[in-house]
N, C-alpha and C positions, 0 to 999 in steps of 0.2 A: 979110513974111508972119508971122504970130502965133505964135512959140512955142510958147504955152500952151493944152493941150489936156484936153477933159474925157476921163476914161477910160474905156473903155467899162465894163461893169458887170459882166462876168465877169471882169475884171480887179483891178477895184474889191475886190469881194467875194473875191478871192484877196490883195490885199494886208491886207483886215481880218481874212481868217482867221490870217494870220500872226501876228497878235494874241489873236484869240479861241481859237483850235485848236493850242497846245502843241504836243499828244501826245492819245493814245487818251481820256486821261483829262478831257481836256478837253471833250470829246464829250459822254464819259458824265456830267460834270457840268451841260453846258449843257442835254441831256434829261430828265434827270431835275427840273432848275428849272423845264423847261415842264410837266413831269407834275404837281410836286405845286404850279403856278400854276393850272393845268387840274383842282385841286380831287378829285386821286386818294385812293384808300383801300387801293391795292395797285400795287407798282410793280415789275416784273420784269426784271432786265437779264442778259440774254445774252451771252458774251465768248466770243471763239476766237481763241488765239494771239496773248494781250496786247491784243486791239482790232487788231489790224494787221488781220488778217482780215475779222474781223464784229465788229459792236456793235449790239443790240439792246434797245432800251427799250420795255415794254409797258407799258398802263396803262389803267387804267376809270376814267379819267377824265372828264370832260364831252364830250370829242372837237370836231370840228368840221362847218361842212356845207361843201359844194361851194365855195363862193364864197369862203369862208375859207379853204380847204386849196388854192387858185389862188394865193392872195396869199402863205402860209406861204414861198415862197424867194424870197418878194421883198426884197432890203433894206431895215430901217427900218420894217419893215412889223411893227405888234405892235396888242393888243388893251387894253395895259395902263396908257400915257399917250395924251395925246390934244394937249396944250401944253408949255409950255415950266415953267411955274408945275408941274405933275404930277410935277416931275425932285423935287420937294420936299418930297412925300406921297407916297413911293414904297412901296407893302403888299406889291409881289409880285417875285421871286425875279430874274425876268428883268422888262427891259421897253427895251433897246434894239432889240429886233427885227432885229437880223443875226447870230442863230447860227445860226440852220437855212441860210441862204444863204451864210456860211462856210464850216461845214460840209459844202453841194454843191457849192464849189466849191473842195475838194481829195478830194472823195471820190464814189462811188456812191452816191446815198440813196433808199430810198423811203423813201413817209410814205403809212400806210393808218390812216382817221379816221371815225367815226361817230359823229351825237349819237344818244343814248337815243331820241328819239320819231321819228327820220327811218323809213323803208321799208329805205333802204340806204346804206351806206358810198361813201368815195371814195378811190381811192388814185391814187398820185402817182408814178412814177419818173425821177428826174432822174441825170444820167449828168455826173460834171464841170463844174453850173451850169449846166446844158441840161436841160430837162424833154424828157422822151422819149416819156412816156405819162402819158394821164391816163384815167380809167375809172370808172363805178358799183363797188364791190366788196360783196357779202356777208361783212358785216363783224359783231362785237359792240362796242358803246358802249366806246367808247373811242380811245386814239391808238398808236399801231405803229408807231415812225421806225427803220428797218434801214440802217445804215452800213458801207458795204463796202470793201476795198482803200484805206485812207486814205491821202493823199501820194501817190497812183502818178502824177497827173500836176505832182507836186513832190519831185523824185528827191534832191534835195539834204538836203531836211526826210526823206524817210523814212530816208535812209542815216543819220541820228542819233540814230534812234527806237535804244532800250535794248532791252535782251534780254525775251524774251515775258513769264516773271517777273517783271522788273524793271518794265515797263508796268502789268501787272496788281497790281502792286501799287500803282501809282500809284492805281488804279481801286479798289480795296480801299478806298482810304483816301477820295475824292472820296465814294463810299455813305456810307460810314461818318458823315462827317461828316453828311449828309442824315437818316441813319439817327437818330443821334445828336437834331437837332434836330425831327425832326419820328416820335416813339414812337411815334403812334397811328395811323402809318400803315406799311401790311404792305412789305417789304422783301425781293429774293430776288434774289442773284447767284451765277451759275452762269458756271465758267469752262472751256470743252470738254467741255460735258455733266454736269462734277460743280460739286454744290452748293458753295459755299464761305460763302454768307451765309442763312439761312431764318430773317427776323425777325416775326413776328406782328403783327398787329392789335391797336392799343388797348394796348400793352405801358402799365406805369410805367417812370419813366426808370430808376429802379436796377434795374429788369429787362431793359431795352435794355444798360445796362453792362457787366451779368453776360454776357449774353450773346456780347456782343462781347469785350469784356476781362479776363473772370473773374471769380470769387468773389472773389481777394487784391486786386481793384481795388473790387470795389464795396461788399467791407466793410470797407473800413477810407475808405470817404468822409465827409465832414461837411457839413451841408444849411447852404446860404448864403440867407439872404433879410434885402431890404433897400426899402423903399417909400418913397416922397417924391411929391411934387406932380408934379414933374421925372423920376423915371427908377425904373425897377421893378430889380432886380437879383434874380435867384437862382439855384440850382444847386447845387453840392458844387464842396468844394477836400477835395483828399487830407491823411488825416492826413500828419504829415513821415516817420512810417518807412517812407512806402511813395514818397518822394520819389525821381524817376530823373536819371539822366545826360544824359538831353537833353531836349528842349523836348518832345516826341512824343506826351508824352498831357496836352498843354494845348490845351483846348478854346474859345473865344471865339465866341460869336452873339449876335448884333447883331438885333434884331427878326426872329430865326431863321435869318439868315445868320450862315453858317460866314466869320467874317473874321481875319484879322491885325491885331493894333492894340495898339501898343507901350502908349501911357498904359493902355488896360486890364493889359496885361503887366508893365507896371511895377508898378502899384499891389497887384497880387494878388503878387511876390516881394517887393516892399517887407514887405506885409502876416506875410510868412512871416521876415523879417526873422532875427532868432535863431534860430529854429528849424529852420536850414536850418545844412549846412557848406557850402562854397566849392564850386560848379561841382556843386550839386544843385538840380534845378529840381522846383516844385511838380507836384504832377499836379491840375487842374480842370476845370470843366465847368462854363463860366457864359454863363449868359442873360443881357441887357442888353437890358431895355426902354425906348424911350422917343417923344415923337412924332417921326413921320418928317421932320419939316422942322427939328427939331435932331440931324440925321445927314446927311452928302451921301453915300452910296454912288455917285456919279458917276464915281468917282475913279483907276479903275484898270481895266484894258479884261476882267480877267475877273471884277470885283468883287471883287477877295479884300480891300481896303482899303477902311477909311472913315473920316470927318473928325467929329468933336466939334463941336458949336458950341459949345459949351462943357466945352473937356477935363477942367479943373480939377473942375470941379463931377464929371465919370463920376470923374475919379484920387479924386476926397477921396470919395464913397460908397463906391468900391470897396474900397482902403484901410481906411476905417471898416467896414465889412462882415467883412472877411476875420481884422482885428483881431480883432473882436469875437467870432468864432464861433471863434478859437483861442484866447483869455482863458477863456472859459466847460471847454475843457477844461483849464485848469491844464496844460498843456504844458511841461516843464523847457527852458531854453532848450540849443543845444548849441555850445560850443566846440570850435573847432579847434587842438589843440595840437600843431603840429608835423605835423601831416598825422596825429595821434592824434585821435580824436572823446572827447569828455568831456562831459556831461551836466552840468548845473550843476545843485545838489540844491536 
């Protein structure tokens, strides 16, 4: 008799959430990438009690019609590739098409959707990867995915989930990044009814900064831009006096993904070189443009990584870049003498 068996697909779809869906925050990241791929201008997230409770993502974005919002908790199911050659020109945020079906199947979800020119809306309530109800709704243009009770029917994963704080701040930071890369679109997180995020429309970047990180962070920044055939570069890297203890306000996006990616991290502390003491990390905020079939974002199940096709080439701009715009300030370099800092005159 055969061994090998295919799994059924609420099963399926709970071993990929294991991957896709952390924690709370994981959620409010994979919604949010459908929101502003869905071509939003304002995006509203709702939180109670760390995401354990409720998550709620609003959005006026393009929304969907009927036949689309059937398919949305299907696995695999996405509007954004079409072949295998698309993994290669990749422009938008999400495009493997199993979060929303992850998502249902460790959690409660509706999803209530309208395009702009329909009559009416549609909404959707799945219960644990089981759609429960589906219905016309009087809706406005847009999408509304509510995520309720996450982990309850995976007791092991929820008993690990962090204290309500501690989650929420995970989610803090998941915005933030969004927030960060994408200025011109309106931002608003509220967590048990109070505000904690209310970002504007159409900001500039160093007015997104101030906002989020202060005045002492966004004036004492320095504007990085860098152009070639091959890869656009720009953003701000912090002057060094305002240099931190950990990695925390170092920013990295990748054709406006928020990623991790060591040769860009190397090349921008390289760049700071002297001007740094032992165990102070730069504070920056950098863009890296280039075509998408010389980046594989394929590469990590919640995208947080991506591959260079050619590293050398992003390490030596970036490098060159970061040098150049701390030259232009005549910068004293600084030594470390004995755990004394000394400025070199």
């Amino acid at each position: 008799m055969p061994q090998i068996k295919i799994l059924p697909t609420n099963l399926a779809n709970k071993i990929a959430a294991g991957e896709v869906v952390e924690r709370p925050s994981s959620v409010v990241k994979e919604l949010v990438e459908n929101a502003l791929d869905a071509k939003s201008r304002n995006i509203a997230i709702e939180i109670e009690d760390g995401g354990r409770k409720m998550i709620r993502v609003a959005d006026d974005g393009v929304g969907m019609d009927s036949e689309d919002a059937k398919l949305a908790f299907a696995r695999h199911a996405t509007s954004k590739i079409t072949e295998a050659s698309d993994l290669f020109a990749i422009n938008t945020l999400g495009f493997r098409g199993e979060a929303l079906a992850s998502i249902a199947s460790v959690a409660k979800v509706s999803l209530s959707t309208k395009l702009a020119d329909s009559i009416s809306g549609t909404k959707i309530v799945a219960d644990y990867g089981k759609v429960k109800s589906f219905e016309d709704a009087g809706l406005a243009a847009g999408t509304i995915v509510e995520v309720g009770d996450i982990f309850y029917n995976v007791p092991a994963r929820k008993k690990y989930l962090k204290a309500k704080n501690t989650e929420f701040g995970h989610i803090v930071s998941a915005v933030t990044d969004h927030a960060l890369s994408h200025p011109f679109i309106g931002f608003k997180l509220s967590h048990n009814k109070k505000i904690v995020l209310n970002l504007p429309r159409k900001q500039k970047f160093l007015q997104r900064v101030e906002n989020i990180f202060g005045k002492d962070v966004s004036g004492s920044l320095l504007e990085i831009r860098h152009e070639s055939p091959y890869i656009r570069i720009f953003g701000y890297i912090g002057k060094p006096e305002i240099a931190r203890n950990s990695r925390d306000h170092q920013f990295i996006f990748v054709n406006k993904r928020k990623v991790q990616n060591s040769t860009v991290s190397h090349a921008v502390v390289e760049g700071f070189a002297t001007f740094l003491q032992k165990n102070q990390y730069p504070v920056f905020f950098l863009f890296v443009e280039l075509n998408p079939d010389l980046v594989d974002v394929n590469v990590h199940p919640q995208k947080r990584e991506v591959r260079f096709l050619n590293q050398n080439m992003v390490h030596s701009a970036v490098l060159n870049s970061v040098r150049k715009v701390l030259s232009k300030e005549k910068l004293a370099p600084r030594i470390d003498l004995g755990g004394r800092e000394h400025v070199a005159a």
